[in-house]
MISEVEX-45971 format. One record per atom (N, C-alpha, C, O): residue number from 1; y negated, z negated, x; chain. Coordinates in steps of 0.2 Angstrom, whole numbers, always signed. Each point is the difference from the previous one (the first is absolute). Example, Ala and Ser with C-alpha at 12.3 -4.5 7.8 and 13.67 -1.06 7.14 Angstrom:
residues 2
  num     c2     c3     c1  chaine
    1    +28    -39    +66       A
    1     -6     +0     -4       A
    1     -6     +0     +4       A
    1     +1     -3     +5       A
    2     -6     +7     -7       A
    2     -6     -1     +4       A
    2     -5     -3     -4       A
    2     -6     -1     +3       A
This chain:
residues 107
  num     c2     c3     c1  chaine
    1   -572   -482   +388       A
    1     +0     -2     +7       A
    1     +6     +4     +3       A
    1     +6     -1     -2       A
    2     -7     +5     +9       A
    2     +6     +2     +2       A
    2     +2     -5     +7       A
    2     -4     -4     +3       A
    3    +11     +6     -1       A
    3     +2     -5     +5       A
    3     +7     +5     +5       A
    3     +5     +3     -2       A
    4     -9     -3     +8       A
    4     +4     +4     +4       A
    4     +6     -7     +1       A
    4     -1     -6     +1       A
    5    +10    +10     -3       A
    5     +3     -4     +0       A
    5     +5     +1     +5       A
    5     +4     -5     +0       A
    6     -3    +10     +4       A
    6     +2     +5     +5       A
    6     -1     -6     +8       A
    6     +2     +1     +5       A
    7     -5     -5     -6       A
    7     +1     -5     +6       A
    7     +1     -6     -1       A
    7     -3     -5     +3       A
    8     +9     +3    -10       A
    8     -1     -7     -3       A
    8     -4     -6     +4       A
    8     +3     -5     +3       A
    9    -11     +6     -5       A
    9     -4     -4     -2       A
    9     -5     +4     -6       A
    9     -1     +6     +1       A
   10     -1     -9     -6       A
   10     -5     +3     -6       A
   10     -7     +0     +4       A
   10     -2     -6     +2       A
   11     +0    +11     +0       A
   11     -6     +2     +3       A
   11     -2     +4     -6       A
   11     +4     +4     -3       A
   12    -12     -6     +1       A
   12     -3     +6     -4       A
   12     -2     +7     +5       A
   12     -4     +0     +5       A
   13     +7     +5     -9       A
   13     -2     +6     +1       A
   13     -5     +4     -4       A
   13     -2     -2     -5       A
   14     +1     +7     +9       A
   14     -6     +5     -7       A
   14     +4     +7     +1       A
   14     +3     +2     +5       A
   15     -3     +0     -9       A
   15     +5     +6     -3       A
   15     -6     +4     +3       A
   15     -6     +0     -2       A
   16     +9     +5     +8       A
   16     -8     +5     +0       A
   16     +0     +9     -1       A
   16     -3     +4     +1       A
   17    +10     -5     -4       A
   17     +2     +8     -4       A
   17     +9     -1     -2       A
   17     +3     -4     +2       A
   18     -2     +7     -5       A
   18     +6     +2     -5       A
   18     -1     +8     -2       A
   18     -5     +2     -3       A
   19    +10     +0     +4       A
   19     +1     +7     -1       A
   19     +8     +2     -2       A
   19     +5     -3     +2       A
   20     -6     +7     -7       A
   20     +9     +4     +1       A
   20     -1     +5     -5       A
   20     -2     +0     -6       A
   21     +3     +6     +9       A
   21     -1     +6     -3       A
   21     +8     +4     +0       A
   21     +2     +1     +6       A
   22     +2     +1    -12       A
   22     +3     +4     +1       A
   22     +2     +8     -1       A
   22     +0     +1     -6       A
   23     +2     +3    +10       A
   23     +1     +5     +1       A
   23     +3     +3     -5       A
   23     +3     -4     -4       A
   24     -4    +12     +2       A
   24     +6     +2     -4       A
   24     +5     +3     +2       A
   24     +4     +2     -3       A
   25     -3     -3    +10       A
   25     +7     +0     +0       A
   25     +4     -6     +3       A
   25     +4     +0     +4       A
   26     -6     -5     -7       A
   26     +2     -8     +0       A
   26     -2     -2     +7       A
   26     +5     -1     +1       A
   27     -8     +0     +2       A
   27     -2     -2     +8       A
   27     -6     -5     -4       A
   27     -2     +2     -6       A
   28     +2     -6     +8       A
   28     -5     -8     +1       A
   28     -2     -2     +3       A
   28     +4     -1     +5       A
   29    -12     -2     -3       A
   29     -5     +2     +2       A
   29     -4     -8     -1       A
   29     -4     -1     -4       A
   30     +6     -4     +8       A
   30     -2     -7     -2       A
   30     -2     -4     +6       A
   30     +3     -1     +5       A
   31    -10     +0     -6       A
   31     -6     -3     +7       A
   31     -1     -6     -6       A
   31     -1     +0     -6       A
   32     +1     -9    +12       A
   32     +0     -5     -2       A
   32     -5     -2     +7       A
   32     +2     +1     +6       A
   33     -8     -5     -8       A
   33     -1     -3     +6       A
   33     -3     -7     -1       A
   33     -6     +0     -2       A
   34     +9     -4     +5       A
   34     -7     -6     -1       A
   34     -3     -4     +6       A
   34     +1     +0     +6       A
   35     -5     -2     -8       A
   35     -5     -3     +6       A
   35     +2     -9     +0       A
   35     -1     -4     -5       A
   36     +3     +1    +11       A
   36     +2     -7     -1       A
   36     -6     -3     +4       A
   36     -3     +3     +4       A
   37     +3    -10     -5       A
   37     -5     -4     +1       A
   37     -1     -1     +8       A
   37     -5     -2     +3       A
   38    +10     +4     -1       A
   38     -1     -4    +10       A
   38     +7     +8     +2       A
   38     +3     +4     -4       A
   39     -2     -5     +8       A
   39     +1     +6     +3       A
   39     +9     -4     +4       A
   39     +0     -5     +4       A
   40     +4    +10     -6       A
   40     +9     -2     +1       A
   40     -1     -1     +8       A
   40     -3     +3     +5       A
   41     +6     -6     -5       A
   41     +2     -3     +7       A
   41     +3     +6     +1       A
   41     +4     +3     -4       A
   42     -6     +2    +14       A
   42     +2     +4     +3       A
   42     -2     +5     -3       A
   42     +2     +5     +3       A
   43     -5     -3     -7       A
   43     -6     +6     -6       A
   43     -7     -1     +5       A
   43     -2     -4     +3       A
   44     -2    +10     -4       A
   44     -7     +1     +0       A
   44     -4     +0     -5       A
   44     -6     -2     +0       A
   45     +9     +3     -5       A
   45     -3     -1     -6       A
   45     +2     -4     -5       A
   45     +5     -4     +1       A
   46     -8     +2     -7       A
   46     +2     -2     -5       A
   46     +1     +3     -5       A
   46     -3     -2     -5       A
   47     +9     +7     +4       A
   47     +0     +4     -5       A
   47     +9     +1     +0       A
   47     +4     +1     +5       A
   48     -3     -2    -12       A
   48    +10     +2     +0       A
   48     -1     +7     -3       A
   48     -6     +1     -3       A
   49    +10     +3     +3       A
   49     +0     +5     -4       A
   49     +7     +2     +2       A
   49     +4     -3     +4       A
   50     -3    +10    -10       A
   50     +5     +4     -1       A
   50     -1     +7     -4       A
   50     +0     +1     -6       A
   51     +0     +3    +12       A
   51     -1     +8     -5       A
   51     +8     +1     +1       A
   51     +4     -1     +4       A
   52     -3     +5    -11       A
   52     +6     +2     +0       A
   52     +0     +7     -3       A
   52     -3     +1     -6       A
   53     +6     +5     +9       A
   53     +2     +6     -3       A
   53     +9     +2     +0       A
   53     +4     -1     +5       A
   54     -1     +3    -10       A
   54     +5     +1     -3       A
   54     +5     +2     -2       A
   54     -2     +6     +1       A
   55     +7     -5     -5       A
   55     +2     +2     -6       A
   55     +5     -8     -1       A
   55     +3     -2     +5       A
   56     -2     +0    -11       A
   56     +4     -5     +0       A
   56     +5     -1     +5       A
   56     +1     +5     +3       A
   57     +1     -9     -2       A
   57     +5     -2     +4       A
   57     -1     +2     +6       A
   57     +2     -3     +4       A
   58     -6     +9     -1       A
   58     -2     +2     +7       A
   58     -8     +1     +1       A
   58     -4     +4     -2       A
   59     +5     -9     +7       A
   59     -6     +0     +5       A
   59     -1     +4     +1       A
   59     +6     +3     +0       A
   60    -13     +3     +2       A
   60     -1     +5     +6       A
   60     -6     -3     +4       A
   60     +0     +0     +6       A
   61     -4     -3     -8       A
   61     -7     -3     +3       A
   61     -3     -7     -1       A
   61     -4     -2     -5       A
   62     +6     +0     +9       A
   62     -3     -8     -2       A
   62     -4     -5     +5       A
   62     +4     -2     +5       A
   63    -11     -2     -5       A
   63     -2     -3     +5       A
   63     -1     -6     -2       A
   63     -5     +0     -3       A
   64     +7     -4     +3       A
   64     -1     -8     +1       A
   64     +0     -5     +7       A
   64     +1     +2     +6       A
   65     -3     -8    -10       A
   65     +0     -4     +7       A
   65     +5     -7     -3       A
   65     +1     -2     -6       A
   66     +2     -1    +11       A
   66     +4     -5     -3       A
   66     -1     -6     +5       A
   66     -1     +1     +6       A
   67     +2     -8     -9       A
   67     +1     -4     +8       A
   67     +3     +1     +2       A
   67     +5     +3     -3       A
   68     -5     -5    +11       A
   68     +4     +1     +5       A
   68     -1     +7     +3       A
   68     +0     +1     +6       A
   69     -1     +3    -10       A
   69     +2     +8     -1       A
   69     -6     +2     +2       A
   69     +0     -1     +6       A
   70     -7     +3     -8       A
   70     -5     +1     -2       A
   70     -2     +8     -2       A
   70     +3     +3     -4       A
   71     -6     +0     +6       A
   71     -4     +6     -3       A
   71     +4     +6     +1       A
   71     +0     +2     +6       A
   72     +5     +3    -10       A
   72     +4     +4     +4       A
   72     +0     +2     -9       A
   72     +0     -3     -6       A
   73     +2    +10    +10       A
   73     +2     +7     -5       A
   73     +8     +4     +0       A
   73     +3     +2     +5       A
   74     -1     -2    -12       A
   74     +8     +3     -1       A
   74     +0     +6     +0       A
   74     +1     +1     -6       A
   75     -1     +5    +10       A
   75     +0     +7     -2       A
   75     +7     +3     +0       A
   75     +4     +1     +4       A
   76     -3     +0    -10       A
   76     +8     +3     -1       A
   76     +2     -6     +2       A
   76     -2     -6     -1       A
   77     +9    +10     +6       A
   77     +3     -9     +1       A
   77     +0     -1    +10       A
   77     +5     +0     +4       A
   78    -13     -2     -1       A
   78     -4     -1     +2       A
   78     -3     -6     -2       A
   78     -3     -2     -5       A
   79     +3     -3    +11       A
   79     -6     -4     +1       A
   79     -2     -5     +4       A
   79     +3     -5     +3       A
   80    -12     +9     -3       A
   80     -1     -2     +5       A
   80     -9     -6     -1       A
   80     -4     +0     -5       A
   81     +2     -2    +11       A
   81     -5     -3     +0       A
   81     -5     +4     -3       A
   81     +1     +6     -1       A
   82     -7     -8     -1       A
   82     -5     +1     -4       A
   82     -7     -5     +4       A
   82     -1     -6     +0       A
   83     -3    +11     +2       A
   83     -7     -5     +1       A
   83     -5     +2     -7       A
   83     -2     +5     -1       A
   84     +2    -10     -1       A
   84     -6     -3     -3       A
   84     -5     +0     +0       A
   84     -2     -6     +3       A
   85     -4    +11     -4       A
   85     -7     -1     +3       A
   85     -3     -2     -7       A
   85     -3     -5     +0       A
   86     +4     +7     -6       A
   86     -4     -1     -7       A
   86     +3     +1     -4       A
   86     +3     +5     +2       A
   87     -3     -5     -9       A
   87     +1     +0     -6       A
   87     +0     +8     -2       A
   87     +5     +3     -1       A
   88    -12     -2     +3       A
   88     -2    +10     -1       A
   88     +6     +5     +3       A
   88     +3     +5     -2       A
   89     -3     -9    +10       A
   89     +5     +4     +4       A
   89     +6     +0     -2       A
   89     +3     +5     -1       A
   90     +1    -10     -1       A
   90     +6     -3     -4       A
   90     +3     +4     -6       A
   90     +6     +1     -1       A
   91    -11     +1     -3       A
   91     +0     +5     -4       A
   91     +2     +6     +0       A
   91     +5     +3     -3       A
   92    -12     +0     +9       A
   92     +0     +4     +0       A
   92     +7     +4     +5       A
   92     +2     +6     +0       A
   93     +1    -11     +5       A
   93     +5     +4     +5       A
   93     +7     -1     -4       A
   93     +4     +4     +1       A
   94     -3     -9     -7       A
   94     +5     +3     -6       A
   94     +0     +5     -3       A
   94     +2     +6     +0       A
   95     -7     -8     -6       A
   95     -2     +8     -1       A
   95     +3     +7     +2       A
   95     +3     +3     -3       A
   96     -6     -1    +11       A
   96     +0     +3     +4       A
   96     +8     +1     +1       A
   96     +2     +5     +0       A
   97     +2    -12     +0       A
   97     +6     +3     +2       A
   97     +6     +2     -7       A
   97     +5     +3     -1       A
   98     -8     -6     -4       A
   98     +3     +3     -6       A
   98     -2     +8     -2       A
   98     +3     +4     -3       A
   99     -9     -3     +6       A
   99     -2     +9     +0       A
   99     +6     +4     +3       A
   99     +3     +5     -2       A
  100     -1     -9     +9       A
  100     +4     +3     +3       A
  100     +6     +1     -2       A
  100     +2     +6     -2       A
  101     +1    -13     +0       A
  101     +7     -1     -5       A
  101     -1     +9     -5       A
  101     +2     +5     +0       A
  102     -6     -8     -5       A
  102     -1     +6     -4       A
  102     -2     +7     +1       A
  102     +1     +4     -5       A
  103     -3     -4    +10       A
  103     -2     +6     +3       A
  103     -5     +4     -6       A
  103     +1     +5     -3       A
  104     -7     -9     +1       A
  104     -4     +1     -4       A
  104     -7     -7     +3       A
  104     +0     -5     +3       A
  105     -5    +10     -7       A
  105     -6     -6     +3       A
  105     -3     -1     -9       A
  105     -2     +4     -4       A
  106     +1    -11     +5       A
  106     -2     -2     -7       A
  106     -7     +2     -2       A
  106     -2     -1     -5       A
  107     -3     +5     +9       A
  107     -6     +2     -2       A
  107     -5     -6     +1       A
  107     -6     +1     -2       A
């Protein structure tokens, strides 16, 4: 059973992807998202997540939502709002900006 614990109350969550791939030149590559049962107070949606790209100790791209906070992205040391349209799109405009960070496109 999982439980989003990030708004102390135990709400079941559904885990709807887990990723983390890492780089051979140590950069870390870690997409977390789940889906909660009713939707965060001041959110459009009902979904927490956290894409993170990196190298230990240093951020270069990161999108989450947090309460109070809600949907925004870390670029380098930059941050700013983020709209939320969907899951697909979410991916795909990190992705997108980790190509850039690397100045390589994952294929």
């Amino acid at each position: 059973m999982n439980y989003a614990i990030w708004y102390n109350c135990p709400m079941k969550a559904a885990l709807i992807f887990r990723d983390k791939v890492t780089f051979s030149d140590g950069a870390i590559l870690e997409m977390i998202l789940w889906e909660l049962p009713e939707k965060i107070p001041g959110q459009l949606h009902k979904f927490k997540y956290r894409l993170h790209y990196g190298f230990p100790g240093k951020t270069l791209v990161r999108s989450d939502n947090e309460k109070n906070k809600g949907d925004h992205r870390h670029y380098e040391d930059k941050e700013e709002p983020y709209i939320f349209i969907d899951v697909d799109t979410l991916r795909i405009d990190f992705l997108r900006d980790i190509e850039t960070v690397r100045g390589e496109e994952f294929g």
